[in-house]
C-alpha positions in Angstrom: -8.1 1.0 -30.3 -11.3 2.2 -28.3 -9.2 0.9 -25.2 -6.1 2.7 -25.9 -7.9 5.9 -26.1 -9.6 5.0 -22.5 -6.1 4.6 -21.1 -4.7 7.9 -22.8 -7.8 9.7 -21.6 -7.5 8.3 -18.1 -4.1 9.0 -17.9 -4.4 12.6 -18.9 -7.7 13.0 -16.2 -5.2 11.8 -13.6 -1.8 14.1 -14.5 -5.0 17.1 -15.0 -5.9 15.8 -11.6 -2.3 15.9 -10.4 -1.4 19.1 -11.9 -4.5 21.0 -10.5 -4.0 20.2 -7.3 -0.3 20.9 -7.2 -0.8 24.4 -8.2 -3.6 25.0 -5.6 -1.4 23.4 -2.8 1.4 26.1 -4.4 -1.7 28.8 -4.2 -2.5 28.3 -0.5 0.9 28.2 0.5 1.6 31.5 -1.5 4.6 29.9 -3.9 5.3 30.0 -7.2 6.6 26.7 -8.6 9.3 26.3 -11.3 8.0 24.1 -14.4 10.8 21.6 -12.5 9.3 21.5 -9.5 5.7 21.1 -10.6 7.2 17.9 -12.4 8.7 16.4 -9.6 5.4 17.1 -7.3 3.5 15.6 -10.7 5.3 12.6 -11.1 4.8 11.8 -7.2 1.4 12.9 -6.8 0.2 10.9 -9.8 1.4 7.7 -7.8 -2.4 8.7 -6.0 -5.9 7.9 -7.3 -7.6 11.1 -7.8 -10.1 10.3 -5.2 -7.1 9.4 -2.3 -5.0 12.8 -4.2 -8.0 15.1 -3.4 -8.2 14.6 0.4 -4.7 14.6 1.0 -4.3 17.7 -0.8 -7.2 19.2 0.6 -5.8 18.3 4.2 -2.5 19.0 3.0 -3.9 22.7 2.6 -5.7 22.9 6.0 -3.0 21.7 7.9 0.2 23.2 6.6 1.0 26.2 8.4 4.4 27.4 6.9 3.3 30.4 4.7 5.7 31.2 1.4 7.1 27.4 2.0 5.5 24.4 -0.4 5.0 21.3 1.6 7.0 18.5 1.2 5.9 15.8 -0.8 6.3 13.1 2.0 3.5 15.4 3.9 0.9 15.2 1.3 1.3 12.1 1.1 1.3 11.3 4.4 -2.3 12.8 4.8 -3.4 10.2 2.0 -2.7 6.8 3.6 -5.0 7.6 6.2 -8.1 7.4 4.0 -7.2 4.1 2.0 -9.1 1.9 4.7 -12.4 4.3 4.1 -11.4 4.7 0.3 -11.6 0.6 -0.1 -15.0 0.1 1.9 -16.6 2.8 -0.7 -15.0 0.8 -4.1 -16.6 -2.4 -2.5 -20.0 -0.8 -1.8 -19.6 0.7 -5.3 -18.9 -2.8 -6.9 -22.5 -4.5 -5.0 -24.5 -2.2 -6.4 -22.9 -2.1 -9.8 -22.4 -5.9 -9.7 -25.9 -6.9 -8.3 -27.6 -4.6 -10.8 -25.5 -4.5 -13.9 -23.5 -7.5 -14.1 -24.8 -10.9 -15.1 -23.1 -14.2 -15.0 -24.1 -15.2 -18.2 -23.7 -12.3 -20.6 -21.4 -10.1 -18.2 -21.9 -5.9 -18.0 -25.5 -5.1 -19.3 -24.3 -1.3 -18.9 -20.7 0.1 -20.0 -19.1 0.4 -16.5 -15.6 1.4 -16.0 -13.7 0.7 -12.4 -10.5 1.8 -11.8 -7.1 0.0 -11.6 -7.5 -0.6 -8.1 -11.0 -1.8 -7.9 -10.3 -4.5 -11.4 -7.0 -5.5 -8.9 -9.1 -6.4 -5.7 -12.0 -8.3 -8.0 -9.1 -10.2 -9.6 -7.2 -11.3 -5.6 -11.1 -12.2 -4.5 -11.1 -14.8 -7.6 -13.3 -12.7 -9.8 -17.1 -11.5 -10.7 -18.5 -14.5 -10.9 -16.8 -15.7 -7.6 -17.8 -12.1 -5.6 -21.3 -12.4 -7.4 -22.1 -16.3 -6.4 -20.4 -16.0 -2.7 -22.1 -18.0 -0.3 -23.5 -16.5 2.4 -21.0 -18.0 5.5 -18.0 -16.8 3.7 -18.7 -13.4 2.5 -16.9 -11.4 5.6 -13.8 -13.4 4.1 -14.2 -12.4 0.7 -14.9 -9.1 1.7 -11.9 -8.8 4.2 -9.3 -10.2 1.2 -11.1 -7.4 -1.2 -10.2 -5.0 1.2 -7.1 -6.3 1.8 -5.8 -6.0 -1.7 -7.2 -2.8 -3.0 -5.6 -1.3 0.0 -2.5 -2.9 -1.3 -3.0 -1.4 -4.9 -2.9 2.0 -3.0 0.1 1.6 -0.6 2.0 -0.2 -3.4 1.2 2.4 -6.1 0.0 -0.4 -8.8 3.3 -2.0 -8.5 1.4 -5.3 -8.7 -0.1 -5.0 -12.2 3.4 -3.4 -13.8 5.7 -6.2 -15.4 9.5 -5.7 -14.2 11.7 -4.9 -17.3 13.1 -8.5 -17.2 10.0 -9.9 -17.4 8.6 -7.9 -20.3 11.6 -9.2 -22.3 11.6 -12.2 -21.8 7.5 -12.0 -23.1 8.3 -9.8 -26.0 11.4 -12.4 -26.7 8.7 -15.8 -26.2 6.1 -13.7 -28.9 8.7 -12.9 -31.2 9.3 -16.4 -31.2 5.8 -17.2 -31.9 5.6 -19.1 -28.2 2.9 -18.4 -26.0 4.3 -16.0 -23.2 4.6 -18.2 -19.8 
């Protein structure tokens, strides 16, 4: 239960997020949305982790010189992907500190730590905690380079990696219902 509030209260910090920054984009272009047209902006700018949302909306706002207009959404979004490269190098400094000082193999998290979707994403491509935590010396550039790799990925793709197709969530539901294991 304690995790479904998480994700609720996650959720709702991100469409905040989203919503916040739609109407200050709206602001400092001197427009006044329509409740339909903050929706659609909301829907696509929630596609964004806040972090990679805040730049582009901040450049957004520097850079767009059509007064009384709102920017597209294809050009706040363009000014996000541009960051994703900088954005991954932070989440894997973030996860050696947090993994070299509160992470064990043994007993796991000694301190309640919460990583986003991305950054849980790129530790599961790189084979895990205990794999990014024990990584010989000689091939840490590689494991480094593939956690880059996918939590850039995560971005581009919007999470699309981590969200079963409706097919496939049927045919689980239909394999539980059944009292199979899902395959």
């Amino acid at each position: 239960m304690d995790t479904d509030r998480k994700t609720t209260s996650t959720a709702k910090t991100r469409r905040d997020c989203a919503h916040e920054w739609t109407l200050k984009i709206a602001a400092a272009a001197s427009v006044i949305l329509s409740e339909a047209a903050q929706a659609v902006y909301l829907e696509e700018l929630l596609r964004l982790a806040p972090e990679t949302l805040t730049a582009a909306a901040q450049r957004a706002i520097r850079e767009w010189d059509k007064p009384n207009m709102m920017p597209p959404i294809a050009f706040i979004l363009a000014r996000a992907w541009e960051n994703q490269q900088v954005l991954s190098e932070a989440a894997w400094e973030t996860l050696q500190k947090l993994i070299y000082r509160d992470w064990h193999p043994d007993i796991g998290w000694t301190r309640k730590t919460e990583l986003d979707p991305a950054m849980e994403y790129a530790i599961r491509q790189c084979g895990g905690l205990r794999r990014i935590h024990d990584c010989p010396e000689d091939s840490f550039n590689f494991l480094r380079k593939d956690f880059l790799a996918a939590h850039a990925r995560y971005a581009v793709e919007g999470g699309s990696q981590v969200r079963l197709s409706q097919a496939q969530a049927a045919k689980m539901l239909g394999q539980i219902q059944r009292g199979e294991l899902p395959s």
